[in-house]
C-alpha positions as a Markdown table, in Angstrom:
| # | Residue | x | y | z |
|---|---|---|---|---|
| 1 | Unk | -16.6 | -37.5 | -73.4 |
| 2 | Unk | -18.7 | -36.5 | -76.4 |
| 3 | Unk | -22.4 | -35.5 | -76.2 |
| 4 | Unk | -24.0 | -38.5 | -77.4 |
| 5 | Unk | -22.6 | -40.5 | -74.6 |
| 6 | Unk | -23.5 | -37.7 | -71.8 |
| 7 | Unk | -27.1 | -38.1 | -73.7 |
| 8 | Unk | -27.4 | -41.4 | -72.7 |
| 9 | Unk | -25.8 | -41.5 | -69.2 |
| 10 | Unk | -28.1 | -38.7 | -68.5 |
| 11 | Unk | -31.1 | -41.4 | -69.9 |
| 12 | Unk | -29.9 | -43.5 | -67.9 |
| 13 | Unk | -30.2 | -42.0 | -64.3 |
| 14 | Unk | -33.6 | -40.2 | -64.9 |
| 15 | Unk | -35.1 | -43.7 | -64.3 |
| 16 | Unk | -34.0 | -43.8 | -61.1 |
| 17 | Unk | -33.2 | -40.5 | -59.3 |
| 18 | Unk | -35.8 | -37.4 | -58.8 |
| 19 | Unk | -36.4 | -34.5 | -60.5 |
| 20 | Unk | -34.3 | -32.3 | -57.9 |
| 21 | Unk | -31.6 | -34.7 | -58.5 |
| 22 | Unk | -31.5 | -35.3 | -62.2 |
| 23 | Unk | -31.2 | -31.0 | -62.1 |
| 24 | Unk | -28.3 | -31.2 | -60.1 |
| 25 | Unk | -26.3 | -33.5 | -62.2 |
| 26 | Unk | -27.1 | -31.8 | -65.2 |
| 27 | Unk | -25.6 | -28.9 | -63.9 |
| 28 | Unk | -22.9 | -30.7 | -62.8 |
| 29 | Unk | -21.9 | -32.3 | -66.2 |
| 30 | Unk | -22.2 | -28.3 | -68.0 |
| 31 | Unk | -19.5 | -27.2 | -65.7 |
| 32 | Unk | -17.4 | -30.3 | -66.7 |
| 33 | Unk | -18.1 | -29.0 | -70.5 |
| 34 | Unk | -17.2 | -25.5 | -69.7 |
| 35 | Unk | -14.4 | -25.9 | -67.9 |
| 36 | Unk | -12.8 | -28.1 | -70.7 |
| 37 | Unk | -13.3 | -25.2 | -73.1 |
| 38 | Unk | -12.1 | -22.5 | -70.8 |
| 39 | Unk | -9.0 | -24.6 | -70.4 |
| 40 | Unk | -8.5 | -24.7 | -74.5 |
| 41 | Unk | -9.3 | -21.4 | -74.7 |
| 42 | Unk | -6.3 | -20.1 | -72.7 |
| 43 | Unk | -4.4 | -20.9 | -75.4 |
| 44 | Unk | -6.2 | -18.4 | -78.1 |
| 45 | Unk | -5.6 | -14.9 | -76.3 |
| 46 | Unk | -5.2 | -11.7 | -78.8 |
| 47 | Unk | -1.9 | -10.6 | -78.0 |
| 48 | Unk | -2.6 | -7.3 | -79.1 |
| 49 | Unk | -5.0 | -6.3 | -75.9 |
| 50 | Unk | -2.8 | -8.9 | -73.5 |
| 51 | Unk | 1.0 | -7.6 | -74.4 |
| 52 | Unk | 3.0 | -8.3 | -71.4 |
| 53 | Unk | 4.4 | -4.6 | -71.3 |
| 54 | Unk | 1.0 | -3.1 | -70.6 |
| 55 | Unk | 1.6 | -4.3 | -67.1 |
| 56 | Unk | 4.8 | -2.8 | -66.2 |
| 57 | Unk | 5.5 | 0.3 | -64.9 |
| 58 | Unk | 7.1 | 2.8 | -67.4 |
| 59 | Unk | 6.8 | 0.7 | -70.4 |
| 60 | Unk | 4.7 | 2.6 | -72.9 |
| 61 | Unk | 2.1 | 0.6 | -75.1 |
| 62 | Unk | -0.9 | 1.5 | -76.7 |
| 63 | Unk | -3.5 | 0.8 | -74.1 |
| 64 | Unk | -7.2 | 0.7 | -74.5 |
| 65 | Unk | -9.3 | 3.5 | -73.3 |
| 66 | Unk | -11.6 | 1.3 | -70.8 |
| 67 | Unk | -7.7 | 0.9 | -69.3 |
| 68 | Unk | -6.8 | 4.0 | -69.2 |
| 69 | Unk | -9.2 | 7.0 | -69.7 |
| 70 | Unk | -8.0 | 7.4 | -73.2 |
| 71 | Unk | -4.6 | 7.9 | -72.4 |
| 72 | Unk | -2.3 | 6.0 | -75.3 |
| 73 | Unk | 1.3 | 6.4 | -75.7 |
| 74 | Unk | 3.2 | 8.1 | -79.1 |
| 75 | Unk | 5.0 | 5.8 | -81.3 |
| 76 | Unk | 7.8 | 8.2 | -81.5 |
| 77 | Unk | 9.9 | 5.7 | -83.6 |
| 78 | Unk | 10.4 | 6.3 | -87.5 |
| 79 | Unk | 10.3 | 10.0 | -86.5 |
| 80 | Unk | 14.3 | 10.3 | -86.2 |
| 81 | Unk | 16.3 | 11.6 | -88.4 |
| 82 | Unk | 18.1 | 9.8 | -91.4 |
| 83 | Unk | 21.3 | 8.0 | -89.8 |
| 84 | Unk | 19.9 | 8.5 | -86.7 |
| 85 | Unk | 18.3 | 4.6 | -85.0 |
| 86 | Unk | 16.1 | 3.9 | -81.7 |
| 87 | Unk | 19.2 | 3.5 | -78.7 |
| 88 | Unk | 16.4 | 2.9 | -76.1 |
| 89 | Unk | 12.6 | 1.0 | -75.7 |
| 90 | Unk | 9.9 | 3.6 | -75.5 |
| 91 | Unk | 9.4 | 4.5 | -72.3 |
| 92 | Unk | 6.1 | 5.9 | -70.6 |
| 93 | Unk | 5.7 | 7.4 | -67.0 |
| 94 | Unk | 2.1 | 8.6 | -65.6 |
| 95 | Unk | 0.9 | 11.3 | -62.9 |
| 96 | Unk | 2.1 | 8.8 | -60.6 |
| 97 | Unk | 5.5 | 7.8 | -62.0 |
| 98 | Unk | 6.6 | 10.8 | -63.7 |
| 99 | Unk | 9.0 | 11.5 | -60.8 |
| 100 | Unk | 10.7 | 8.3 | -61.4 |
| 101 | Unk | 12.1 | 10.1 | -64.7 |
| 102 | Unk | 12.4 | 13.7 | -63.6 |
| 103 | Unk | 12.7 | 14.1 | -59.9 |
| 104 | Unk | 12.9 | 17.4 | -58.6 |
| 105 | Unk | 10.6 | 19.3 | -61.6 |
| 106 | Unk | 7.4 | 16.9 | -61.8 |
| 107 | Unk | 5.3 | 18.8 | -59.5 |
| 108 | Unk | 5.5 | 21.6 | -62.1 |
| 109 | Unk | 4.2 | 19.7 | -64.5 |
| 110 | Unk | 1.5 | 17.6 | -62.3 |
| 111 | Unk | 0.0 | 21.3 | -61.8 |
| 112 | Unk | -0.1 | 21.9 | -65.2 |
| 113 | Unk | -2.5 | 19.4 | -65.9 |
| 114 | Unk | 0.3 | 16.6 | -66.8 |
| 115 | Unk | -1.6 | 13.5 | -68.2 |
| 116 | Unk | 1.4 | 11.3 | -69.6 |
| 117 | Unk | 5.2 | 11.4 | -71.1 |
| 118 | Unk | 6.6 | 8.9 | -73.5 |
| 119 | Unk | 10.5 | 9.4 | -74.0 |
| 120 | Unk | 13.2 | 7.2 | -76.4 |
| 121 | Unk | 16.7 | 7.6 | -77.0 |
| 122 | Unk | 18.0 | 7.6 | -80.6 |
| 123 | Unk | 21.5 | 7.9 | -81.8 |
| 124 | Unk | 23.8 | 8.5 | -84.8 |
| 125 | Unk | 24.9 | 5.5 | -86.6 |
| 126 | Unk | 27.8 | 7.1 | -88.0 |
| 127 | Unk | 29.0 | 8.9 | -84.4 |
| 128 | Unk | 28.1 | 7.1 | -81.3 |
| 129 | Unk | 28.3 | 10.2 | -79.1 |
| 130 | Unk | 25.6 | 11.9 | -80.5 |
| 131 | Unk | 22.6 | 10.6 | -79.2 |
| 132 | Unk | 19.3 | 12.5 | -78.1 |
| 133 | Unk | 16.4 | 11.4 | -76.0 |
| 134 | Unk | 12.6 | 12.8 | -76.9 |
| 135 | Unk | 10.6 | 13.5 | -74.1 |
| 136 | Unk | 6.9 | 14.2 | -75.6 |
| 137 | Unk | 4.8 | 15.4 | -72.7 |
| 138 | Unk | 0.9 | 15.2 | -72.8 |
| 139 | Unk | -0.8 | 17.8 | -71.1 |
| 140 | Unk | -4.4 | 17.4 | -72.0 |
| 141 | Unk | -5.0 | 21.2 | -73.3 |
| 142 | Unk | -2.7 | 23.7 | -75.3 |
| 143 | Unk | -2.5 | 25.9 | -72.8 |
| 144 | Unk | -1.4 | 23.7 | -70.1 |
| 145 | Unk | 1.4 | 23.1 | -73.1 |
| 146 | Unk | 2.2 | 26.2 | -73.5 |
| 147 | Unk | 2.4 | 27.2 | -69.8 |
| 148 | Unk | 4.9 | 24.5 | -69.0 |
| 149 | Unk | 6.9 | 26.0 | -72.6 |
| 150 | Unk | 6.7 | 29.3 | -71.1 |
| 151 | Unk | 7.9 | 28.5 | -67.9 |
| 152 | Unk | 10.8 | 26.6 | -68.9 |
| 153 | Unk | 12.0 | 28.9 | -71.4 |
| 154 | Unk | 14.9 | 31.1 | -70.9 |
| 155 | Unk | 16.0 | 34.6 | -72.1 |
| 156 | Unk | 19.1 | 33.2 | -74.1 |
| 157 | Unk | 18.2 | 31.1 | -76.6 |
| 158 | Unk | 17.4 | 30.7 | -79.8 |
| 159 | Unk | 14.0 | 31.4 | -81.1 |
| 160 | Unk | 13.2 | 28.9 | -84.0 |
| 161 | Unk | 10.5 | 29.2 | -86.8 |
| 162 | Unk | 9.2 | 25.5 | -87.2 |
| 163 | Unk | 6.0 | 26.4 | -85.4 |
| 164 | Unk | 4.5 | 28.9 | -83.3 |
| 165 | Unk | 5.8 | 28.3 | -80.2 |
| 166 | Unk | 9.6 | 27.0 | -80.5 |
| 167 | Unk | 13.2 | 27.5 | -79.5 |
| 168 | Unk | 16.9 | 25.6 | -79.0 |
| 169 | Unk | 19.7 | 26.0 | -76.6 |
| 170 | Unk | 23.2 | 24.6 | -77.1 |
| 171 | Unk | 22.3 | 21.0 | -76.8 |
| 172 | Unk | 18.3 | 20.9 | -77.0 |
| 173 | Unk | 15.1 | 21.6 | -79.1 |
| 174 | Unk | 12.1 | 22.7 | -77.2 |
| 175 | Unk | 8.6 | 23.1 | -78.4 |
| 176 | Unk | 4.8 | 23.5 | -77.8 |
| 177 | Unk | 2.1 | 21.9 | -80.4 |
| 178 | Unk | -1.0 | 21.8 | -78.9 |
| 179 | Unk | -1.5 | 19.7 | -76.0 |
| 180 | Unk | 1.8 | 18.6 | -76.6 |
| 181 | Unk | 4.8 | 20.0 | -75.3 |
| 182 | Unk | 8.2 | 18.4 | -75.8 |
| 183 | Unk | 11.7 | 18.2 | -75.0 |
| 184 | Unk | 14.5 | 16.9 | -77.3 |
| 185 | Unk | 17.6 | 17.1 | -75.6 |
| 186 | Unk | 21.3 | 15.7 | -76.5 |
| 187 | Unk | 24.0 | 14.6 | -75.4 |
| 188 | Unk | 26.6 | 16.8 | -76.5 |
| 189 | Unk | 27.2 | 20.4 | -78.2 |
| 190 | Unk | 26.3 | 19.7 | -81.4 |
| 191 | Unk | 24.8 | 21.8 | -83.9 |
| 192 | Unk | 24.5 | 19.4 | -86.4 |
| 193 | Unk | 22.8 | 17.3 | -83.9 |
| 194 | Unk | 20.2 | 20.6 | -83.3 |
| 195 | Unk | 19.6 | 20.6 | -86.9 |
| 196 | Unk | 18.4 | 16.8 | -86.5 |
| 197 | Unk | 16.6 | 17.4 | -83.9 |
| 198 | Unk | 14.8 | 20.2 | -85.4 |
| 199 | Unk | 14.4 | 17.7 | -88.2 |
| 200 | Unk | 12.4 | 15.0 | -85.8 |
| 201 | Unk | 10.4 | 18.3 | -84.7 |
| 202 | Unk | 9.2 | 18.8 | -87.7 |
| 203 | Unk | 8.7 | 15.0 | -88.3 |
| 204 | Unk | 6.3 | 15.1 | -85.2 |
| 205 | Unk | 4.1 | 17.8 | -85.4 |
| 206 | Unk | 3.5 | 16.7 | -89.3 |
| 207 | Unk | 2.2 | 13.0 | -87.5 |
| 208 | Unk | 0.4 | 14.7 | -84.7 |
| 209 | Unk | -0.8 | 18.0 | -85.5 |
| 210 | Unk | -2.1 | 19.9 | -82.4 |
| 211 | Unk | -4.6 | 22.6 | -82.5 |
| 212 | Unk | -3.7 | 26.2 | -82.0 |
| 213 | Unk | -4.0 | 27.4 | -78.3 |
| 214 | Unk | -5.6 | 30.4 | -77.5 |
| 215 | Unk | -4.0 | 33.5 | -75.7 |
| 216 | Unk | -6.2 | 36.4 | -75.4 |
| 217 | Unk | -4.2 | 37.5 | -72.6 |
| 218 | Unk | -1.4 | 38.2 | -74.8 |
| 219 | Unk | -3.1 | 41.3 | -76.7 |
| 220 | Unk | -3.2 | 43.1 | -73.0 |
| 221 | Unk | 0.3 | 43.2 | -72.3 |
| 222 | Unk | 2.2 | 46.5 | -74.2 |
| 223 | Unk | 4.5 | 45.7 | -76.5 |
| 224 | Unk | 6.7 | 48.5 | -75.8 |
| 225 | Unk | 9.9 | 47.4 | -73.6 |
| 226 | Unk | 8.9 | 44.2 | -73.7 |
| 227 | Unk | 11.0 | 41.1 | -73.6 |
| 228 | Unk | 9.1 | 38.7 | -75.7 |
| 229 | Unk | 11.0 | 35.4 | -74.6 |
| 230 | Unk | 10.0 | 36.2 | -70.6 |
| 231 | Unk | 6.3 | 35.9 | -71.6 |
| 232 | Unk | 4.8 | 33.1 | -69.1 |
| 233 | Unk | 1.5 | 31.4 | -68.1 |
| 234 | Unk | 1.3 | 30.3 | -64.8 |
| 235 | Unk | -1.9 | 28.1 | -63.9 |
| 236 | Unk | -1.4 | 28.0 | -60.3 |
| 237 | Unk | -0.8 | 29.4 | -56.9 |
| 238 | Unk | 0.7 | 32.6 | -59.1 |
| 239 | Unk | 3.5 | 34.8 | -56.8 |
| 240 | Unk | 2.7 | 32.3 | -53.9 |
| 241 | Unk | -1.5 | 32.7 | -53.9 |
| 242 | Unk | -3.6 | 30.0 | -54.1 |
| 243 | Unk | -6.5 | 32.7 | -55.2 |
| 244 | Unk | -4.5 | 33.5 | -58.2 |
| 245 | Unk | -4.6 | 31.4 | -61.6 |
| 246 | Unk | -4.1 | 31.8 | -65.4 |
| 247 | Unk | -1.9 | 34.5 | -65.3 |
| 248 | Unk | 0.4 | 35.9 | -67.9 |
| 249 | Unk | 3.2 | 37.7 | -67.1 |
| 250 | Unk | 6.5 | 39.1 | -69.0 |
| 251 | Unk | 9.0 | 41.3 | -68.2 |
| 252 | Unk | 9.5 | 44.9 | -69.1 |
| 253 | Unk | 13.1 | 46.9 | -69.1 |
| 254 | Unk | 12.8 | 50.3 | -68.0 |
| 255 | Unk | 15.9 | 52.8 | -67.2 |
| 256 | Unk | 17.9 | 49.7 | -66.2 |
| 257 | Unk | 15.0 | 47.8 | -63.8 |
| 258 | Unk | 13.3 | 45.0 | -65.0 |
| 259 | Unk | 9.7 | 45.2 | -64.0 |
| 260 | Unk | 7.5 | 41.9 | -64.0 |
| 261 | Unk | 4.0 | 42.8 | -65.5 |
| 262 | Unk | 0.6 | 40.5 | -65.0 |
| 263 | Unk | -2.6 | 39.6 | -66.5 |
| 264 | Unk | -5.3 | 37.7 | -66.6 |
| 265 | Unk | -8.9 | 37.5 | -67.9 |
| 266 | Unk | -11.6 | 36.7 | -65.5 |
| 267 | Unk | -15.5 | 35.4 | -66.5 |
| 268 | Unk | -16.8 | 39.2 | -65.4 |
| 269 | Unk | -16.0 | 42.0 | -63.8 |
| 270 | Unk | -17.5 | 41.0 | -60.7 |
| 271 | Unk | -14.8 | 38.0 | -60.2 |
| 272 | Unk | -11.7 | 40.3 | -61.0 |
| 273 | Unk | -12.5 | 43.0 | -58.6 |
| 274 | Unk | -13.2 | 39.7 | -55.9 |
| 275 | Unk | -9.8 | 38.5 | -56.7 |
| 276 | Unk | -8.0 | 41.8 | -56.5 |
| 277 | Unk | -10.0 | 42.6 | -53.1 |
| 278 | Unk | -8.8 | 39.1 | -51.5 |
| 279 | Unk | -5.1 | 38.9 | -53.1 |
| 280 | Unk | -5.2 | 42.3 | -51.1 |
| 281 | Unk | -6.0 | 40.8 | -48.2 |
| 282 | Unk | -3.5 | 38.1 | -48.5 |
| 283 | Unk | -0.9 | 41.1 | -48.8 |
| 284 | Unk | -1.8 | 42.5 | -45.3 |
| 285 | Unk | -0.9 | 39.2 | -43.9 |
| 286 | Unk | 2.6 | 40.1 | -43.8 |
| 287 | Unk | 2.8 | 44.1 | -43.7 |
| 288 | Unk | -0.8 | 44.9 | -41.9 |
| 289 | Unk | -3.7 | 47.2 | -43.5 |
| 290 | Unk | -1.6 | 49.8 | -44.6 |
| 291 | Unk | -0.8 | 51.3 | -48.0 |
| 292 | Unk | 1.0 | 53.7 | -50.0 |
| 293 | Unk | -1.2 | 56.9 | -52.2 |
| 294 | Unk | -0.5 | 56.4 | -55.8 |
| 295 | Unk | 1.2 | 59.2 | -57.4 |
| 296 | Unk | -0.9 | 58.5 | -60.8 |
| 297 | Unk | -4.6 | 59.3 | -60.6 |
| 298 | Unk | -5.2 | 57.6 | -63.8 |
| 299 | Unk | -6.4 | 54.3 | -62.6 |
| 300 | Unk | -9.4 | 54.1 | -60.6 |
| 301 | Unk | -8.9 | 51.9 | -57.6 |
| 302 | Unk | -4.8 | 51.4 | -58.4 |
| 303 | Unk | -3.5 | 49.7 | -55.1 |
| 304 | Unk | 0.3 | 49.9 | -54.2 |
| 305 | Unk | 1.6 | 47.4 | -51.5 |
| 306 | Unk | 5.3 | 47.9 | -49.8 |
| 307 | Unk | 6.4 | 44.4 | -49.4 |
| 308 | Unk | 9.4 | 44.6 | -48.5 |
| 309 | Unk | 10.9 | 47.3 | -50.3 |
| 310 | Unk | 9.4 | 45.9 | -53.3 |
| 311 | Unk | 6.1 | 47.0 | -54.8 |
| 312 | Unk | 2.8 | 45.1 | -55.0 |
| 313 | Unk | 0.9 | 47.1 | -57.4 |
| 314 | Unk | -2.5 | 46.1 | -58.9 |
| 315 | Unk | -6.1 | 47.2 | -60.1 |
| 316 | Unk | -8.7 | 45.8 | -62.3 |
| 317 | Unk | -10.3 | 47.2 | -65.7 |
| 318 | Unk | -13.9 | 45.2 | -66.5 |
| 319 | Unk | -12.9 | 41.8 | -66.5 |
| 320 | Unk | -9.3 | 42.1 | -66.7 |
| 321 | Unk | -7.0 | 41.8 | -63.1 |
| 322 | Unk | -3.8 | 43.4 | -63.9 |
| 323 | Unk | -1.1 | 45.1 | -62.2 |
| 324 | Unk | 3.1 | 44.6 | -61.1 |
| 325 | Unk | 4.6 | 42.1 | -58.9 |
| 326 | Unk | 7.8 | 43.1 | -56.9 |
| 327 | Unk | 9.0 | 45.9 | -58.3 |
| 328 | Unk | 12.0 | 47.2 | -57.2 |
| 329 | Unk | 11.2 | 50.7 | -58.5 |
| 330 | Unk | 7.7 | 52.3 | -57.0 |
| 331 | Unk | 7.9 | 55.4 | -59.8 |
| 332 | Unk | 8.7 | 52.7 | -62.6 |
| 333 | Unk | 6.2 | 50.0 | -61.4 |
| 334 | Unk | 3.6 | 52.8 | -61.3 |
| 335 | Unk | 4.3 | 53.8 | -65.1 |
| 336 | Unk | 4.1 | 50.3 | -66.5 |
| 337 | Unk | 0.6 | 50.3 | -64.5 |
| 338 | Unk | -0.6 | 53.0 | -66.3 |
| 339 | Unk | 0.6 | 52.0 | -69.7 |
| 340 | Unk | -1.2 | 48.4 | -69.0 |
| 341 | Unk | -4.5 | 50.3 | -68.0 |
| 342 | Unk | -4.1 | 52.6 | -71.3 |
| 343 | Unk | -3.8 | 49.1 | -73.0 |
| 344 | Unk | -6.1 | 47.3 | -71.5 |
| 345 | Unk | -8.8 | 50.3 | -71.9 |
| 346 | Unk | -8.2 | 49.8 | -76.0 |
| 347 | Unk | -9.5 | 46.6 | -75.4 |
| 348 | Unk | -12.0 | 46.8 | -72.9 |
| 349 | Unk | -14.9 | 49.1 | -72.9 |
């Protein structure tokens, strides 16, 4: 029906029906007329904002911000090696699905600030055994990044130099660039295949350059006796507290014990010696009120808790919370506290 002849019709019945009803069949005949173009217009959707995958679970696609909070998924293919093709479809799991693709370790991501991972497979064209999948995780901030790096890393493997924050094992290639950290992990021994892998690394952070992160924290922590590799940031519920967060810890190696040092920057001095005061109360929920004299009367306030045979030892210096967690040594535990205080006082005035 074209409009000329609804013009007429519409001529037609004003000369006998009343206002009220010559409104209500006007009305009538503009739904006909929208519902014929609704029906036409079905058949002109964009594609690009109504892709089928957006509404599966774990298919990644590049989804609008209104959707989802700015969240988007990498295009990870083209980043592979030469000889090396896509094996898989991307693949992209949320806070809520992540466990779906790594059960048993998402929580330690979730409390990292997780936000979303996109992962592929891509293998050799030339050897069919050697394939690799890239897990890319996003975790909003760099240091969220780097804490989950840190906590996964392990004392034997292989620093590499690509970027700040980097190493391999036999079979994977780890990194942290910004608020990315990633996994690349193979199916086989290969060191050829780590040298690819290495390859895509470098690939990706050249695409997606991250932004350096921050750690203060790091300057605090003497580098004498150190072991570098068993530096770690952990953002929550630190040695089983809630109270405690953002704290660095690595381990030292003194006349055969290894020592596990901590420390972490608070907004004043105010909130540290809170903290310290409470996690101290949290101690005496297991051995009671009691405590052991410090031998050292070089740091004001030092507290020394006997947990177990194992020594809670901890103080505060301005807005720094420092101390040793479960040392087996008191006399060794004590000396790394002073030589954090002494560091800590360079810093601090």
């Amino acid at each position: 029906m074209n409009t000329k002849s609804i013009s007429s019709l519409i001529q037609t019945i004003r000369g006998s029906m009343s206002l009220e009803s010559i409104i209500s069949t006007s009305i009538f005949f503009m739904l006909i007329i929208i519902g014929i173009l609704i029906f036409f217009q079905q058949f002109r959707y964009d594609e690009k904002k109504f892709n089928a995958s957006v509404m599966q679970t774990g298919v990644a696609s590049k989804i609008t911000d209104a959707a989802s909070g700015g969240i988007e998924s990498f295009e990870i293919a083209g980043l592979e090696p030469e000889g090396f093709m896509p094996m898989s479809d991307r693949e992209s799991f949320n806070q809520t699905t992540l466990s779906d693709k790594i059960d048993g370790k998402a929580d330690s991501y979730l409390e990292a600030g997780f936000i979303q991972l996109t992962t592929r497979r891509f293998i050799s064209g030339s050897s069919p055994e050697d394939w690799f999948e890239f897990f890319l995780y996003d975790m909003k901030f760099p240091r969220n990044a780097f804490s989950v790096y840190s906590k996964q890393k392990r004392e034997d493997v292989t620093d590499q130099d690509f970027t700040e924050f980097a190493y391999s094992t036999e079979n994977a290639v780890f990194f942290a660039n910004g608020r990315y950290y990633v996994e690349i992990i193979a199916a086989l021994e290969n060191e050829s295949v780590i040298n690819d892998m290495i390859l895509m690394s470098k690939n990706f952070i050249a695409k997606y350059p991250g932004s350096r992160v921050e750690l203060p924290e790091l300057a605090y922590l003497p580098a004498a006796n150190l072991n570098p590799k068993s530096i770690s940031l952990i953002l929550k519920n630190v040695f089983g507290y809630e109270g405690f967060n953002n704290i660095f810890t690595g381990t030292y190696t003194i006349n055969g014990h290894k020592i596990l040092a901590f420390v972490s920057l608070r907004e004043g001095a105010k909130e540290a010696k809170a903290l310290v005061e409470s996690y101290n109360n949290f101690m005496s929920e297991f051995i009671g009120p009691e405590r052991i004299k410090p031998e050292t009367d070089q740091i004001p306030g030092l507290t020394i808790v006997n947990l177990f045979d194992e020594y809670e030892i901890f103080f505060t210096k301005g807005n720094v919370l420092a101390g040793v967690h479960a040392a087996p040594d008191r006399k060794v535990g004590e000396q790394i506290a002073i030589n954090l205080y002494r560091k800590i006082g360079e810093l601090v005035k």
